[in-house]
Backbone as CSV, one residue per row, in Angstrom:
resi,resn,N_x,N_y,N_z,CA_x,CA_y,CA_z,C_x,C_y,C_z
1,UNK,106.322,91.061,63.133,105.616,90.664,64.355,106.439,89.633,65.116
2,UNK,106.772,89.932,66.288,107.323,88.626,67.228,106.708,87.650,67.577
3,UNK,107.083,86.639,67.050,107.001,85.532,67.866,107.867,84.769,69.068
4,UNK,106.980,83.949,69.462,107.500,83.046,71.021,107.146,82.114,71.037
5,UNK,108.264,80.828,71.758,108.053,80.133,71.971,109.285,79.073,72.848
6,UNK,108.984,77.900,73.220,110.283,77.139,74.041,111.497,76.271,72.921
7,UNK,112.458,76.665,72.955,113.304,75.796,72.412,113.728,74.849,73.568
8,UNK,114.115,73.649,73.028,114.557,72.478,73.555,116.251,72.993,73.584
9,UNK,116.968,72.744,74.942,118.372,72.517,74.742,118.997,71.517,74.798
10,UNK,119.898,70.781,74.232,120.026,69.448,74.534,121.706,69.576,75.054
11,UNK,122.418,69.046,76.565,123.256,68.880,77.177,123.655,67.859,77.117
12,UNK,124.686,67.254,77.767,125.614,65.740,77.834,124.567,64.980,78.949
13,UNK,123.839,65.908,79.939,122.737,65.016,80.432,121.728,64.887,80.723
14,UNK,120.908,65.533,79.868,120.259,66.024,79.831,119.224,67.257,78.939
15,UNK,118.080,67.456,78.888,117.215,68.627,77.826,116.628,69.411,79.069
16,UNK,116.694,70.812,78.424,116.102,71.883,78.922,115.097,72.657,78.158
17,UNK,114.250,73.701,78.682,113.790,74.602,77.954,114.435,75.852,78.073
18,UNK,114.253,76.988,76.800,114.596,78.299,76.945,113.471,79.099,76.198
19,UNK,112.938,79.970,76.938,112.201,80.713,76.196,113.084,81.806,74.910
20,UNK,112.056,81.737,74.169,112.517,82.239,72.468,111.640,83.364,72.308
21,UNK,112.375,84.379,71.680,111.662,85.390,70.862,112.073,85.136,70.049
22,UNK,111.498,85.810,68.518,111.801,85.394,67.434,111.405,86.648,66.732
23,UNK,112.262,87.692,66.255,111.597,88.988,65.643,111.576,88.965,64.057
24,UNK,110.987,89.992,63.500,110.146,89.825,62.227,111.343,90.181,61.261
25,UNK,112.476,89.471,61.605,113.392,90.360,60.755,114.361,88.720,60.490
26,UNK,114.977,88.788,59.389,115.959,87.577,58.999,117.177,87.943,59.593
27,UNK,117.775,87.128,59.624,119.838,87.623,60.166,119.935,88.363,60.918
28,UNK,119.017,88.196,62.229,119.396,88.395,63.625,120.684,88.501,64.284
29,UNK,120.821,89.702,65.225,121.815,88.916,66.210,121.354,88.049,66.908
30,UNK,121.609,87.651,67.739,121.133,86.861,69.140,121.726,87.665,70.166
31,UNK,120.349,87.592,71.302,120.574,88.035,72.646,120.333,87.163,74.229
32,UNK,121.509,86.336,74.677,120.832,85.371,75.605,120.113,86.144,77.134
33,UNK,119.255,86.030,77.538,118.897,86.929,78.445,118.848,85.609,79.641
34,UNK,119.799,86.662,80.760,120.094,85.625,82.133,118.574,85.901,83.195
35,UNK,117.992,84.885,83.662,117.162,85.140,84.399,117.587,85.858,86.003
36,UNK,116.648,85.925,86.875,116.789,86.910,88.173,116.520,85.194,89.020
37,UNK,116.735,85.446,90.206,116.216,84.226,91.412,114.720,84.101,91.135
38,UNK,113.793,84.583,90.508,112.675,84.380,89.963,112.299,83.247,88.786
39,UNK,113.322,83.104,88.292,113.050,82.008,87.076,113.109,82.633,85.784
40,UNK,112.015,81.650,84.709,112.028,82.354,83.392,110.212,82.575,83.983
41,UNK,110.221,84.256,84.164,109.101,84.954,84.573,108.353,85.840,83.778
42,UNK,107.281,86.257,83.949,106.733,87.300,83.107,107.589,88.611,82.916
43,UNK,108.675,88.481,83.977,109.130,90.104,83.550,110.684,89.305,82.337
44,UNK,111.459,87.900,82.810,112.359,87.848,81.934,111.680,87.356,80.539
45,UNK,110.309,86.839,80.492,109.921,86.549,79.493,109.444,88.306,78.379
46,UNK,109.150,88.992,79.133,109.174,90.312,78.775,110.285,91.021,78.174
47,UNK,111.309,90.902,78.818,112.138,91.471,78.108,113.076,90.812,77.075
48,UNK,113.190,89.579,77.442,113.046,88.720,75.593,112.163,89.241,74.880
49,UNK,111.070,89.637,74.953,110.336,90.227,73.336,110.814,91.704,73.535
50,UNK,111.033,92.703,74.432,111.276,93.843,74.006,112.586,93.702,72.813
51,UNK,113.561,92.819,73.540,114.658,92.495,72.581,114.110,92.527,71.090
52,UNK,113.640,91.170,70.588,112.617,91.211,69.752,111.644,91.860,68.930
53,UNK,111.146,93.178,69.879,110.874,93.990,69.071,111.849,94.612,68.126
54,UNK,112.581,94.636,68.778,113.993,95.480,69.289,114.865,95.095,67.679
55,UNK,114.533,93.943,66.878,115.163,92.688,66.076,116.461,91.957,66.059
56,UNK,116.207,91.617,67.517,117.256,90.982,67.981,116.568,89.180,68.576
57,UNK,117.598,88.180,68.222,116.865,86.897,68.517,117.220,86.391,69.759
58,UNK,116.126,86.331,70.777,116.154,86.242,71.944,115.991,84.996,72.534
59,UNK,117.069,84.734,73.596,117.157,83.124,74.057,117.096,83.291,75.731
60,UNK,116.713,82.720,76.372,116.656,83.327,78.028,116.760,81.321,78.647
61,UNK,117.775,80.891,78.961,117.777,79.574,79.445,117.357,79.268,80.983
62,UNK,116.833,78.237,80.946,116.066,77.685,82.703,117.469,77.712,82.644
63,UNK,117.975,78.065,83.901,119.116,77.748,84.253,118.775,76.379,86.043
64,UNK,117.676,76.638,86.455,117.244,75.738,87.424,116.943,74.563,87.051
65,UNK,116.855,74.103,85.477,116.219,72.507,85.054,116.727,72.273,86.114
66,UNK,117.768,71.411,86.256,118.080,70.025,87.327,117.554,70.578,88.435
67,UNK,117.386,71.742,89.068,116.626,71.817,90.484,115.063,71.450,90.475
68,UNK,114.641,72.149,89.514,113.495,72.437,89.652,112.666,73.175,87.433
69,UNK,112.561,72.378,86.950,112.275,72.632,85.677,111.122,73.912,85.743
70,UNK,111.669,74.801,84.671,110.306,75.378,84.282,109.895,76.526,86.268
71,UNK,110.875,76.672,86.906,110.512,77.255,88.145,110.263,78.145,87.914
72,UNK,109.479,78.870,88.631,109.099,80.566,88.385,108.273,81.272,89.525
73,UNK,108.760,82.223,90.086,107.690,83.136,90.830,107.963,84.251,90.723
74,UNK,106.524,85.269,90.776,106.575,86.314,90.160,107.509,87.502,90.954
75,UNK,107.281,87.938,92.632,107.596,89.118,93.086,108.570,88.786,94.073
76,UNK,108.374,90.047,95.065,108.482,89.696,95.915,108.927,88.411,96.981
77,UNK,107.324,88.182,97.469,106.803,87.210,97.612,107.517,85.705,97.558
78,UNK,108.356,85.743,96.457,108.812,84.371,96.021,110.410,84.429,96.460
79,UNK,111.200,85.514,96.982,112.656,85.905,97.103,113.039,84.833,97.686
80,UNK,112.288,84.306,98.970,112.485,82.904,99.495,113.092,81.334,98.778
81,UNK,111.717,81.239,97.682,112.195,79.830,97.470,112.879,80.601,96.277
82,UNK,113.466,81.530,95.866,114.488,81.599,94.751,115.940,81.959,95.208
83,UNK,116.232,82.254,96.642,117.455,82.102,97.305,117.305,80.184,97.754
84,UNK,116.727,79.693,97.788,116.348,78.640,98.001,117.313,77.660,96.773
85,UNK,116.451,78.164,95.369,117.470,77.480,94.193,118.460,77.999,93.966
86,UNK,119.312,79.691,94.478,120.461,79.698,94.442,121.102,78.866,94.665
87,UNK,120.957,78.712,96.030,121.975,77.791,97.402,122.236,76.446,96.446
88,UNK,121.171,76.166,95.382,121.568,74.831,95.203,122.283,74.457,93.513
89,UNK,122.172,75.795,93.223,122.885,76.149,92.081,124.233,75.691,91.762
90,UNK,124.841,75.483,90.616,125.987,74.720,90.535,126.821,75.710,89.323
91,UNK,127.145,76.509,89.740,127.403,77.298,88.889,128.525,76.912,87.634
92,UNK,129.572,76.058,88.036,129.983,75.499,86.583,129.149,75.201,85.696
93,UNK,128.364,73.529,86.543,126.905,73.427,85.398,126.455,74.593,84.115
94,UNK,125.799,75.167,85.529,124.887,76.885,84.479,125.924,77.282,83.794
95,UNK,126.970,77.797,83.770,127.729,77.967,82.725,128.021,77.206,81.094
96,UNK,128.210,75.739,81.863,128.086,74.891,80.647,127.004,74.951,80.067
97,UNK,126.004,74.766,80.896,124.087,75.398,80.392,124.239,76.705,79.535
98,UNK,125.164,77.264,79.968,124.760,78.754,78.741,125.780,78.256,77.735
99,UNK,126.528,77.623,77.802,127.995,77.690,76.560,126.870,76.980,75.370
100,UNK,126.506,76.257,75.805,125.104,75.101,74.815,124.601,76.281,74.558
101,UNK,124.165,76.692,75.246,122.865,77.751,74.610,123.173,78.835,73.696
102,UNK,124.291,79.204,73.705,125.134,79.833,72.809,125.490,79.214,71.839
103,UNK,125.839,78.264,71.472,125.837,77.230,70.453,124.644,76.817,69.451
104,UNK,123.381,76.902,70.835,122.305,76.500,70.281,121.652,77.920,69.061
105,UNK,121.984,78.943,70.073,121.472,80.319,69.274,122.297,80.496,67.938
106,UNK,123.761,80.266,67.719,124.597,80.867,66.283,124.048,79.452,65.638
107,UNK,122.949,78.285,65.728,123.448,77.256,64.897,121.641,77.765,64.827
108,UNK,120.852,78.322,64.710,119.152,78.647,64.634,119.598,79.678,63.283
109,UNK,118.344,79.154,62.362,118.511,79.964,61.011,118.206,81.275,61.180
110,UNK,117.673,81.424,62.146,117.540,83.324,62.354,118.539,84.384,62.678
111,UNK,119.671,83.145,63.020,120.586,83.961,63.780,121.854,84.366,62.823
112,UNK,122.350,85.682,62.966,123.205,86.161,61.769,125.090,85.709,62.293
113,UNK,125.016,85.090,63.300,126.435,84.787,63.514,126.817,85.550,64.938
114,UNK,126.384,86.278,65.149,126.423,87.584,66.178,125.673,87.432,67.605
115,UNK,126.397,87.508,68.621,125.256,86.773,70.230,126.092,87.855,71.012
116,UNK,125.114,88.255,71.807,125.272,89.030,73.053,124.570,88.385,74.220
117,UNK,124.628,89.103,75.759,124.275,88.755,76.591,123.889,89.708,78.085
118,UNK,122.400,89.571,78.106,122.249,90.327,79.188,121.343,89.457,80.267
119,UNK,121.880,89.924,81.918,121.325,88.725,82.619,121.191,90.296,83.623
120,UNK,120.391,89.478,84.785,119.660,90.533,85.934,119.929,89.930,87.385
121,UNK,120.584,90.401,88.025,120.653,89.913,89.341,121.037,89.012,89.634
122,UNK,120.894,87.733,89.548,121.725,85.862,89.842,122.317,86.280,88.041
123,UNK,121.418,86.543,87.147,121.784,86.860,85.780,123.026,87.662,85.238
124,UNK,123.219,88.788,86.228,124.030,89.237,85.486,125.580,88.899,86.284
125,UNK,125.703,88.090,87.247,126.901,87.045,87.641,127.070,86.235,86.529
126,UNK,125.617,85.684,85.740,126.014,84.387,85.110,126.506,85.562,83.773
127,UNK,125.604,86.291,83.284,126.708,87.189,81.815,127.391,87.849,82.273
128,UNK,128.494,87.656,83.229,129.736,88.305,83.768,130.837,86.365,83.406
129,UNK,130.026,85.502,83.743,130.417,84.266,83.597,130.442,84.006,82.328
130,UNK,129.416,84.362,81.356,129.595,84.050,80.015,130.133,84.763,79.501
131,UNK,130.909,86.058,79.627,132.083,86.846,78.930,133.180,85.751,79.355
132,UNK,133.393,85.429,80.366,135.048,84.839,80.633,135.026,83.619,80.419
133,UNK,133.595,82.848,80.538,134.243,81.629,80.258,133.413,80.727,79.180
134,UNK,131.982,81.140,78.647,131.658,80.318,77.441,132.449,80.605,76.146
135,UNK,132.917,79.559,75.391,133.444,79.772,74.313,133.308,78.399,73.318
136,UNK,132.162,78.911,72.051,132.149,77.784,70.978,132.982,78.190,69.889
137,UNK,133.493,77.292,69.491,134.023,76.879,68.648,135.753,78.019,68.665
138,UNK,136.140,78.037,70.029,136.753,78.979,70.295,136.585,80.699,70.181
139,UNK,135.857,80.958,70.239,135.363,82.774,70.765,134.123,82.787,71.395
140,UNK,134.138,83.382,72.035,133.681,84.023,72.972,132.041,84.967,72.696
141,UNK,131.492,84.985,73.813,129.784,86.492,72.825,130.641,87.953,72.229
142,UNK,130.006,88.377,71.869,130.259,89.680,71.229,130.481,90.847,72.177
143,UNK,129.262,90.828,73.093,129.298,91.829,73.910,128.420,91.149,75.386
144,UNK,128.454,91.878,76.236,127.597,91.665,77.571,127.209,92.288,78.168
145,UNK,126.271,92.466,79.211,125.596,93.375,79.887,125.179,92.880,80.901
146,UNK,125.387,93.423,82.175,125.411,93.025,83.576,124.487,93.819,84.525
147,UNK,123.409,93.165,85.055,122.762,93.955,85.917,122.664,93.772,87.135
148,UNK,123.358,94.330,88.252,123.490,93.982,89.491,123.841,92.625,89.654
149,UNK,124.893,92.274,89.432,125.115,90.618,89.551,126.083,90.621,91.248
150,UNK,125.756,90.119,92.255,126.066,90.115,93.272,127.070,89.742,93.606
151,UNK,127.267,88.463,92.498,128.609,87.455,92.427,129.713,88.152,92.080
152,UNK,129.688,89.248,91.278,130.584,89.269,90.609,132.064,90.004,91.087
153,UNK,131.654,90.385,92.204,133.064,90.311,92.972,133.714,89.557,93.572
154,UNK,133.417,88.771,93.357,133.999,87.100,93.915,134.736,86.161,92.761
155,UNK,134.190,86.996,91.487,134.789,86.314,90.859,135.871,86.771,89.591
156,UNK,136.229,88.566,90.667,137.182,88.952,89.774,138.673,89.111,89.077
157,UNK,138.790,87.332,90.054,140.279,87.076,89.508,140.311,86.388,87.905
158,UNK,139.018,86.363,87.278,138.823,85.849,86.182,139.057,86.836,85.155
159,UNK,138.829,88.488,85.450,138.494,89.484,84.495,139.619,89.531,83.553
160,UNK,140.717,89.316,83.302,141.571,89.164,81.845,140.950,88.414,81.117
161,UNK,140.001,87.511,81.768,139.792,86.592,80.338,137.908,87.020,79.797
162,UNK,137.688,88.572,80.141,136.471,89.241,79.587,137.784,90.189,78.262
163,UNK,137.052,89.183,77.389,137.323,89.870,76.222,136.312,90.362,75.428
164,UNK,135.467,90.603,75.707,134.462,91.535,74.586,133.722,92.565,75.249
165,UNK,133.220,93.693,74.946,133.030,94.779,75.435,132.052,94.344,76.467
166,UNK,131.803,94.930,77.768,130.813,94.717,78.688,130.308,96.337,79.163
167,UNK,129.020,96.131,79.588,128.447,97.041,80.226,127.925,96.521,81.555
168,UNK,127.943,96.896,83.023,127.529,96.816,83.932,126.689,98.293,84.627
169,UNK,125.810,97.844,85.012,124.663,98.513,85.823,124.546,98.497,87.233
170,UNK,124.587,99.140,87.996,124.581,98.857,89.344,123.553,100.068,90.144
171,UNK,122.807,99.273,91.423,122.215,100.336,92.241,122.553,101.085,93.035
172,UNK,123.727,102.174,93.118,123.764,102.765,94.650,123.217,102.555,95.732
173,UNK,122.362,102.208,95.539,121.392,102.182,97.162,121.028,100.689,97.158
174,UNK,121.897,99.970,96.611,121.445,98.347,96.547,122.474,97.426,98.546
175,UNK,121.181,97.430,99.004,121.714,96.716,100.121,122.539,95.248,99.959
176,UNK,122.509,94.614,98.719,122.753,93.588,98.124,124.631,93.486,97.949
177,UNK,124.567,95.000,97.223,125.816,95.088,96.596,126.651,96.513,97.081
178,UNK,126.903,96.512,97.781,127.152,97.875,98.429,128.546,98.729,97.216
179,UNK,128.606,100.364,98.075,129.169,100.909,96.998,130.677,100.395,96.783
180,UNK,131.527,99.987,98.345,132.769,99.235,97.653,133.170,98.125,97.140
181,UNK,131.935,97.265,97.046,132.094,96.332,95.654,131.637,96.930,94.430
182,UNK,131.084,97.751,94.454,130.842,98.127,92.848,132.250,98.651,92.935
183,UNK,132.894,99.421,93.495,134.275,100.586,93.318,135.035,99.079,93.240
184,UNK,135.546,97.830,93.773,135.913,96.573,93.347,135.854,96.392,92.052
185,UNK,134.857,96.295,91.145,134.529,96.055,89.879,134.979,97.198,89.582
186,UNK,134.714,98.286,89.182,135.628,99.753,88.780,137.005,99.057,88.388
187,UNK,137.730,98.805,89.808,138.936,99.055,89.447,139.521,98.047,88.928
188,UNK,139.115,96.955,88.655,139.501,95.312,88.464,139.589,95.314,86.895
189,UNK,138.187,96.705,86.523,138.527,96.556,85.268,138.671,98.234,84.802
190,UNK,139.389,98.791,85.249,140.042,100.146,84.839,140.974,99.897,83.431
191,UNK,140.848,100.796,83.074,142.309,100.749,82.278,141.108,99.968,80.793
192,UNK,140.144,99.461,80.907,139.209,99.028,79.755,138.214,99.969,78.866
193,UNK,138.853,100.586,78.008,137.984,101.094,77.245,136.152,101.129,76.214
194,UNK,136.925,99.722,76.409,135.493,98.598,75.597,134.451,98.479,77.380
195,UNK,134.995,98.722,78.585,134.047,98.268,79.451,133.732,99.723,80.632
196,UNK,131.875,99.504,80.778,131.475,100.509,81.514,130.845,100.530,82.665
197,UNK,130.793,100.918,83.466,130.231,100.129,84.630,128.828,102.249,84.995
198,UNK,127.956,101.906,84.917,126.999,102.813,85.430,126.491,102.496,86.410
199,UNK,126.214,103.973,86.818,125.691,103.787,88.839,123.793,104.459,88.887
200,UNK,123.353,103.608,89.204,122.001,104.760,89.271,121.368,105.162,90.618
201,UNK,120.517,106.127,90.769,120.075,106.165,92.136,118.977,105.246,92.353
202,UNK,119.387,104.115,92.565,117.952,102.636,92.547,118.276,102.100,93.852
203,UNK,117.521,100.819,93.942,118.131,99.578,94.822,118.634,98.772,93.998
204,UNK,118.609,97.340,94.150,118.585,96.452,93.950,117.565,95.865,92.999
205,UNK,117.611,95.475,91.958,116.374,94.592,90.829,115.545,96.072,90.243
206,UNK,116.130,97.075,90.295,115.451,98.094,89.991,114.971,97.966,88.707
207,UNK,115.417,97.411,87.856,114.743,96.889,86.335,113.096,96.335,86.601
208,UNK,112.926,94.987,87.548,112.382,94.665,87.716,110.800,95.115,87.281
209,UNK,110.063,95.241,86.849,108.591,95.949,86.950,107.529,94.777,87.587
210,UNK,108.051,93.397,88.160,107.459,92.629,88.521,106.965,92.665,90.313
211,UNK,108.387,93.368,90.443,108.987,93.449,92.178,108.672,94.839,92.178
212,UNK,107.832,95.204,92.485,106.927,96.895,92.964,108.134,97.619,93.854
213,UNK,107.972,97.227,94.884,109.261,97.740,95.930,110.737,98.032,95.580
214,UNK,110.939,97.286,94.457,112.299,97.467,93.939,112.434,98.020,92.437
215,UNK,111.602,98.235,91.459,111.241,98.496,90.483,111.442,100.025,90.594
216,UNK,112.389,100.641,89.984,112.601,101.916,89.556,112.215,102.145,88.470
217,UNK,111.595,103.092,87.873,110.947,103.295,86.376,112.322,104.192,85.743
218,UNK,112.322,105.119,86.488,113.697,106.269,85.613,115.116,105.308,85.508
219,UNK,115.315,104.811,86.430,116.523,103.854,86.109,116.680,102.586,85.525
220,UNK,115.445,102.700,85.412,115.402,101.282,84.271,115.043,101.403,82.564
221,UNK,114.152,102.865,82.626,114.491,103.613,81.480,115.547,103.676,80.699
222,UNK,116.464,104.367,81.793,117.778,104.702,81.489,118.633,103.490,80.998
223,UNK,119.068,102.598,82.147,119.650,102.050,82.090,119.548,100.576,80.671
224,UNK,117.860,100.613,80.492,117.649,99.970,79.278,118.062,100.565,78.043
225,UNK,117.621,101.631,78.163,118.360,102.587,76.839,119.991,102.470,76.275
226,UNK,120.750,102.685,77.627,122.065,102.701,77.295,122.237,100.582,76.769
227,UNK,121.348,99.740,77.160,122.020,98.734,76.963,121.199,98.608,75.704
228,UNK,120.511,98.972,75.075,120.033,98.817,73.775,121.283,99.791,72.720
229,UNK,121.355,100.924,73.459,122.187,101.522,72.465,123.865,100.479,72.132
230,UNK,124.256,99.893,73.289,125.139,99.352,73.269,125.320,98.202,72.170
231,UNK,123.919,97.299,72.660,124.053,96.355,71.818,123.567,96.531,70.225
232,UNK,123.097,97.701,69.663,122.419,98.043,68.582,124.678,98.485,67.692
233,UNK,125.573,99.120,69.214,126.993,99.633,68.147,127.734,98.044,68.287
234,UNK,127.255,97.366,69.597,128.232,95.978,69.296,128.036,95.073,68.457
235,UNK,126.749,94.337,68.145,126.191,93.249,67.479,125.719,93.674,66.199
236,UNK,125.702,94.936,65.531,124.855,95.522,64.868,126.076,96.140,63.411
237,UNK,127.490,96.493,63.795,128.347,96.896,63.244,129.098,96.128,62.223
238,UNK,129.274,96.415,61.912,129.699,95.172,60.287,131.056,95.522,60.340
C-alpha cells in the first residue's frame, strides 16, 4: 500500500518541502518528479503515487519555496500566476534545489541506490537540467524523462554533458514548442542511442488530466506507458 507524505529538504539557505510517495516495496528506485507552472498539484501529486504504485520511491520538490512556499493551482485558470513564478524563477537555484533532492532521495532507507527523473512542462526543462548538471557524490541520475520542456532548446549547448539515457515527449500541435524546436532537440542529440525523443498528436500539457483543454487521454496513455517501460529497463536492471 502507498504511502504519502512531505519530506523536509534542507539547503545552504534554507528548508523546503517535497511531496513523497512511499511504495509497499523495500529497495526502491527513486523517481524525482518535476512539477508543471502549477506547483506541487493534485495532478503532480498524482503521479508521484502512480510511480508508487508503480514501486518506485517518489520525490516531486517545491521548486517555488523562495517565491512562494507550498504554491499551487489547479487548471487552467491559474496559467497566469504560474507564468508569474516562472519569470521569477532562478533556475541555477532550482537546480541546486534538485541536486539536494537527489541526495536527499539515495540517502532515505527506501531507496535502493538508483534515481531517475521525470518533470512536465517548466519540469521537464528542469529533468533536461538534472541530466547535465546535478551530480552527488560525482554521478549523475540514472535515467530521465522529459515532457514538453519549453526551455530546452535554449539550453542545448549543454547536451554532451547528458550522460544517462533520456526520453523526451513532445506535442506536435504544441503552440508552446513548435515542430522546429523539437527537430532542434532531434538533432542536438542524434547520433544517441540511449536517447529518444517521441512526437504525439497532442498540444501542449497533454499529460495533464487537471487542464481539460489540454489533457489528451490517448497520448498520455501512451506516452506514460513508454516512460514506465523505460524506467522499469533503466532503474530496474542489475
Amino acid at each position: 500500500m502507498v504511502s504519502t507524505h512531505y519530506e523536509a529538504i534542507t539547503t545552504p539557505d534554507g528548508t523546503f518541502d517535497a511531496f513523497c510517495a512511499v511504495p509497499d516495496a523495500p529497495d526502491a528506485p527513486a523517481v524525482l518528479v518535476f512539477q508543471e507552472v502549477f506547483g506541487i498539484n493534485d495532478n503532480i501529486r498524482g503521479l508521484a503515487t502512480r510511480l508508487a504504485e508503480a514501486g518506485y520511491l517518489a520525490l516531486a520538490p517545491d521548486v517555488f519555496w523562495r517565491i512562494e512556499p507550498r504554491f499551487e493551482r489547479k487548471d487552467e485558470s491559474g496559467l497566469a500566476d504560474g507564468f508569474t513564478m516562472v519569470q521569477q524563477l532562478d533556475l541555477d537555484l532550482a537546480t541546486a534545489d534538485i541536486t539536494v533532492t537527489m541526495a536527499h532521495a539515495l540517502a532515505m532507507p527506501g531507496c535502493n541506490g538508483r534515481v531517475g527523473g521525470v518533470g512536465f512542462c517548466l519540469g521537464g526543462t528542469l529533468a533536461y537540467l538534472f541530466a547535465t548538471d546535478s551530480r552527488v557524490g560525482g554521478r549523475g541520475p540514472d535515467a530521465v524523462v522529459s515532457y514538453y520542456g519549453s526551455g530546452v532548446n535554449g539550453l542545448l549547448e549543454s547536451a554532451d554533458r547528458l550522460q544517462c539515457p533520456a526520453l523526451f515527449h513532445y506535442g506536435a500541435d504544441d503552440p508552446y514548442i513548435t515542430v522546429d524546436k523539437i527537430d532542434e532537440v532531434e538533432q542536438a542529440l542524434a547520433g544517441r542511442p540511449d536517447v529518444t525523443v517521441h512526437r504525439y498528436d497532442a498540444g501542449h500539457a497533454f499529460s495533464n488530466w487537471d487542464a481539460p483543454s489540454m489533457y489528451d487521454e490517448t497520448a498520455a496513455h501512451q506516452a506514460w506507458g513508454r516512460t514506465m517501460h523505460f524506467f522499469d529497463e533503466q532503474l530496474r536492471s542489475t
